[in-house]
C-alpha positions in Angstrom: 16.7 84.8 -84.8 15.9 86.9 -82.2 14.3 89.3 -83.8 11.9 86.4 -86.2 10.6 85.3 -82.3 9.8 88.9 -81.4 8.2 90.1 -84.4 6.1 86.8 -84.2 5.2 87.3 -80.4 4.5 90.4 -81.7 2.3 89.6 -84.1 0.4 87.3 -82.2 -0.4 89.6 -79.4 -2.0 91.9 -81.8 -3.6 89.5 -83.1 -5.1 88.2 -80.3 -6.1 91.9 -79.2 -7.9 92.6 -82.1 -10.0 89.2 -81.7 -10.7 90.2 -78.1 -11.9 93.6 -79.0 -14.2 92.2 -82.1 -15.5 89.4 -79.4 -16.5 92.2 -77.0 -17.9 94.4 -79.5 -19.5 91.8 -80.8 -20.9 90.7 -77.3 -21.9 94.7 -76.6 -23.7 94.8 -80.0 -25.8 91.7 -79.4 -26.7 93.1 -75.7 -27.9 96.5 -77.0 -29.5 94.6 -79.6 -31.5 92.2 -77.7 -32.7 95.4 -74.9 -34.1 97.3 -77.8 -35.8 94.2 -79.3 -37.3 93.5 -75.8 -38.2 97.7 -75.4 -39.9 98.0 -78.5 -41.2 94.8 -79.8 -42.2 93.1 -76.9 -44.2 89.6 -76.6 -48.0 89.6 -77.7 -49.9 88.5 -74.2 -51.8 84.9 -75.9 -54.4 84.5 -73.6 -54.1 81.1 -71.8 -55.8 78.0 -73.5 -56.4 75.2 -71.3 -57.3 71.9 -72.7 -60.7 70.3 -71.7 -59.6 66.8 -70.2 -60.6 63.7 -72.2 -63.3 61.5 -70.9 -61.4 58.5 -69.2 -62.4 55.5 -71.1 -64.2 52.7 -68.7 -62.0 50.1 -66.9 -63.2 46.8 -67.8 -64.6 47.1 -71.4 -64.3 44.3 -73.6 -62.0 44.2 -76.0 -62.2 40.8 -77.6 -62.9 42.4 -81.2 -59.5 44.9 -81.2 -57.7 41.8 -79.6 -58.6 40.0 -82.6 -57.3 42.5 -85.1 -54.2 43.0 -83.8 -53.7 39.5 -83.6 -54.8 38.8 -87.2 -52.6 42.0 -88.3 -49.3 41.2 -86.2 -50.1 36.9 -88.1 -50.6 38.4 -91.5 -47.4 40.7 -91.0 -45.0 38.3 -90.2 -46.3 35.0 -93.2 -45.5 37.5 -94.9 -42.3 38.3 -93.8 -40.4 34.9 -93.2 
């Protein structure tokens, strides 16, 4: 019995090992990867577009005719949905 728990412990150390040394290598490879990337193909400079700022619309406009749409809409919506 003693011998089944140590070849298991065993087993599972070298297991683990090899998953610890793929994980770094792994990590390493993606590292180097990502520095080359950034070396050799770095980000196109977009020059910067600035949006024009809308015209604010006038306080106190009358809107008596929109009013009455979305009224008529939102009445119309739900006769037909009872």
């Amino acid at each position: 019995m003693s011998n089944l728990l140590w070849e298991g412990v065993n087993l599972m150390v070298v297991g683990m090992g090899a998953v610890f040394v793929f994980l770094m290598l792994l990590v390493f490879t993606t590292s180097v990867m990502s520095a080359l990337v950034a070396r050799f193909l770095p980000q196109p400079n977009h020059p910067v577009v600035t949006e024009t700022p809308t015209p604010a619309r006038a306080t106190g406009t009358d809107n008596s005719t929109l009013m009455a749409v979305i009224t008529a809409a939102i009445h119309q919506h739900r006769s037909r949905h009872k």
